[in-house]
N, C-alpha and C positions, 0 to 999 in steps of 0.2 A: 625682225622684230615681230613676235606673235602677240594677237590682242584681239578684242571685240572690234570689227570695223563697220563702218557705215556704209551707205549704198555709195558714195563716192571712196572710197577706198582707203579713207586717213583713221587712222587709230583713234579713239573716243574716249576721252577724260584722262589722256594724259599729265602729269603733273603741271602747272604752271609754272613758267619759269619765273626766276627772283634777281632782283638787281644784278649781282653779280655778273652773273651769267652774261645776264641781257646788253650790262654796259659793258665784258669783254667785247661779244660778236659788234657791238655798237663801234669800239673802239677801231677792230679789226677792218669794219668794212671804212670807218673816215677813211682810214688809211690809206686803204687801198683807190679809195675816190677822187682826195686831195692829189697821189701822186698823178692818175689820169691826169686829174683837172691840172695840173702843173705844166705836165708832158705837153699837154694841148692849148695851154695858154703863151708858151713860148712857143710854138710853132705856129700859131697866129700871129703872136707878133711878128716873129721874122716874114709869115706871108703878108701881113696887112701893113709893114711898114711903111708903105707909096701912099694910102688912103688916109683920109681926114682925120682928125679925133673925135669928130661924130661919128665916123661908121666904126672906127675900131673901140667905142666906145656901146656901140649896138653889138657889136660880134662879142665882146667880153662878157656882157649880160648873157645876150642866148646861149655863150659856150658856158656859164656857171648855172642856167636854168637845166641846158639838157644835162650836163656830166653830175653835176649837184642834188636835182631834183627829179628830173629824168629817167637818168641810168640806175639809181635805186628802184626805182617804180617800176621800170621794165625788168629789171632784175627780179623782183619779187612776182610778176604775173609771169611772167614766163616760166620762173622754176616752182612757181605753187607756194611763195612763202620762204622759200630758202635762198638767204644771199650769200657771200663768202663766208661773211665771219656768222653768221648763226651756223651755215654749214660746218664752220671748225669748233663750233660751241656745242654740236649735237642740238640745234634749235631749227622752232619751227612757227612763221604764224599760220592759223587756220581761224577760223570763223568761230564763233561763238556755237554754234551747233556741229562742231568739228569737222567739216566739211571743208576743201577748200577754197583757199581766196580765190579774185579774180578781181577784174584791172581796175574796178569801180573803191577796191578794198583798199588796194595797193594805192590810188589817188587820194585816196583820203589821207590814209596813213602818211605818204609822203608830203600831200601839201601842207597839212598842219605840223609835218617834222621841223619844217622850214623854221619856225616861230617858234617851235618846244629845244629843237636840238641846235641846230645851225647858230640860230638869233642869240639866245641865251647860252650858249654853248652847254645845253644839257641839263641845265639846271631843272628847270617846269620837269622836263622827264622823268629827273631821277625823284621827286619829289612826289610828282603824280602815281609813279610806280610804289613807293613805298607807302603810299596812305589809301592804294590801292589794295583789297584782298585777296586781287591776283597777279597783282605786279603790273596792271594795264597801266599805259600811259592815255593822254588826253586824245592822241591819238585813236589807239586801240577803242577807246569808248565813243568815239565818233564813227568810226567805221566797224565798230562790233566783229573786232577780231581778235584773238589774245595767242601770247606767241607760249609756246609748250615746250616744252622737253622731248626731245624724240629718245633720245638714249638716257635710260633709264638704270641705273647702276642693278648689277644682278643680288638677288638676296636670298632668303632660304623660303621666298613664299610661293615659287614654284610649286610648293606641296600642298593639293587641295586643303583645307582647315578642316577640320572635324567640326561636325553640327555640336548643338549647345548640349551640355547632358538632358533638359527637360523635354527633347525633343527626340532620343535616341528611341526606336521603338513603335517611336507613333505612324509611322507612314509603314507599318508592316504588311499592310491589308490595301497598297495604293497599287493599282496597274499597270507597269508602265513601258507595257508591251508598246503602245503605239506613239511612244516617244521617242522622235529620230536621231541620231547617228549625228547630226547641226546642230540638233538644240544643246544635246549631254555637250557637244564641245563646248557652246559658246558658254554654258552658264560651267563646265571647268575654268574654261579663261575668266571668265568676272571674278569667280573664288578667290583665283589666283594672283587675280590682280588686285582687290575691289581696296585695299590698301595705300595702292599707287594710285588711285580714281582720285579726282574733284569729289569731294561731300554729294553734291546737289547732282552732280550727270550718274553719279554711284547709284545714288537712288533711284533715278528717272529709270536706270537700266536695268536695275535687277529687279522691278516693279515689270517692263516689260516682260523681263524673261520668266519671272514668276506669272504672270497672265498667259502668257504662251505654252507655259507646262501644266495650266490650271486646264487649258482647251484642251490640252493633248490627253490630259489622265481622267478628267472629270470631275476631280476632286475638289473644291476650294481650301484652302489653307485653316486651319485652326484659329481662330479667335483670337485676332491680336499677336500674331506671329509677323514676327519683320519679312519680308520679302527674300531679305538675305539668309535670313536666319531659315526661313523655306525651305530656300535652294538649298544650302547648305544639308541641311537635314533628308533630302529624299535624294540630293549626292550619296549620301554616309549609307541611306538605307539600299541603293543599286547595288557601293560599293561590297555591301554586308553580302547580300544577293548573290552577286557575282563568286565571293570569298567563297561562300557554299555553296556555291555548284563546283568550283572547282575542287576542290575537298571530298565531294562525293563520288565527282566522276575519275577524282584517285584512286578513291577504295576501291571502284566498282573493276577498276583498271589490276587491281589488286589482285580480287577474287575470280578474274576470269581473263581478258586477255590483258598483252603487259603495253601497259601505256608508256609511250619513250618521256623520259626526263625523269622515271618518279623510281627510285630506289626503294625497297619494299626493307624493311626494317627487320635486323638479323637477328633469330635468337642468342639468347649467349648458349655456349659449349656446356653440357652439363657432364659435370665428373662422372669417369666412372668408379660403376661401385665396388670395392674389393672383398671378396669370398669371405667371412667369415673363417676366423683362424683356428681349430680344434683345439685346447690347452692340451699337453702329451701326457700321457697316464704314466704316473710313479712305477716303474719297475723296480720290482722287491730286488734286494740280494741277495746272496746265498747263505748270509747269517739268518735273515729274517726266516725263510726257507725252512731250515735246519731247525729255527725256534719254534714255529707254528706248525710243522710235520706236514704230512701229507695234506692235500686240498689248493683251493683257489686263493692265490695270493692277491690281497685288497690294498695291500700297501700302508697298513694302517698299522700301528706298532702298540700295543696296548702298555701302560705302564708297567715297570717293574715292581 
């Protein structure tokens, strides 16, 4: 999965995820929690069948705190955010500054699941998610983390977007010799993505990477020109750049030695041209002859 990444290494402004989604992987991991919790609560009983109904009434609580409340929490810090079913959902939490969780995040999240998911069997959840802008639960807004989309369905915007027409042009005269080989990627990749971004991290980003290409060229941006709309347009004008030199260092490939790849463009055949044909001079006959006597015969019969 290619993207803008952070210094911690999680992809940045990925889509939020939306109910749906979130109450499959929701679904998938009870499932998988309850059967634990099942497994392990008859194997307690069959080991604790000798003891009190106080103590097997103590071991029942801590075995439904750790497998219930626990083993999500551990699951989520250990794997960065990914439990089963978000793993089968293409889901992810991460931090609010796209960074990831860690075991303070995952505490949160789980102890207040207890009361939103467990208690209510989901209801607070689904409710808090949908009156939510990002789908956050009460959770997620207490520990400031929101859970994303890692797989992102593919589309046709792979293909950087062409700057606005009022901008075509203008950056003819920008330098941008000393603009490196990290930056040109990252701000392809925001083009490319800036679509799939959050609104609000969209902006924060391509505000950065517009101030990093302002340091690198010298130039600041036109009066009132979007950040994006920036980038976009001294993309369009590299990409112009680049079109022309390679164009010239065809021809040039043309007129002197042969550049490999570049087919030099074939005359058409030009007919040849056929001799002019002499019309054949009237040879008199022997009456004509006879009629006009002696002399040069011109083939021309004068009236009788």
């Amino acid at each position: 999965m290619s993207g803008v990444v952070t210094g911690d290494a999680v992809v940045l402004g990925l889509q939020p995820a939306r109910l749906p989604s979130r109450a499959l992987a929701l679904f998938l991991d009870l499932l998988a929690v309850w059967a634990v919790y099942l497994l392990i609560t008859v194997g307690l009983a069959l080991a604790t069948a000798s003891l009190d109904e106080a103590a097997q009434m103590a071991i029942s609580i801590a075995s439904f705190l750790l497998v219930l409340v626990g083993a999500p929490i551990a699951v989520e810090t250990l794997s960065h955010g990914r439990s089963l079913g978000k793993l089968a959902c293409g889901l992810r939490v991460v931090r609010d500054d796209g960074g990831p969780i860690r075991f303070r995040h995952a505490l949160v999240r789980g102890a207040i699941g207890v009361v939103e998911i467990l208690m209510t069997f989901g209801v607070v959840a689904c409710i808090a998610s949908l009156v939510s802008e990002r789908g956050r639960r009460i959770g997620d807004v207490f520990a400031g983390t929101l859970v994303v989309r890692e797989r992102v369905p593919a589309d046709r915007s792979a293909v950087v977007p062409p700057p606005p027409p009022w901008l075509v042009g203008r950056f003819a005269e920008l330098d941008l010799s000393a603009v490196p080989d990290g930056l040109w990627l990252e701000i392809r990749q925001y083009l490319t993505r800036m679509r799939q971004l959050d609104p609000g991290v969209g902006r924060q980003l391509a505000e950065r990477l517009a101030d990093e290409l302002v340091a690198r060229t010298g130039t600041p941006p036109p009066p009132g020109v979007p950040a994006a709309a920036y980038l976009a347009g001294v993309v369009g004008e590299r990409q112009a750049r680049e079109a022309r030199r390679a164009f010239a260092s065809a021809g040039q490939g043309v007129g002197g030695r042969l550049v490999p790849g570049f087919v030099a463009p074939v005359a058409p055949a030009v007919a040849s041209v056929a001799r002019p044909v002499t019309p054949p001079v009237a040879t008199p006959d022997a009456g004509a002859s006879d009629a006009g006597g002696s002399g040069t015969a011109t083939g021309f019969a004068p009236p009788a």
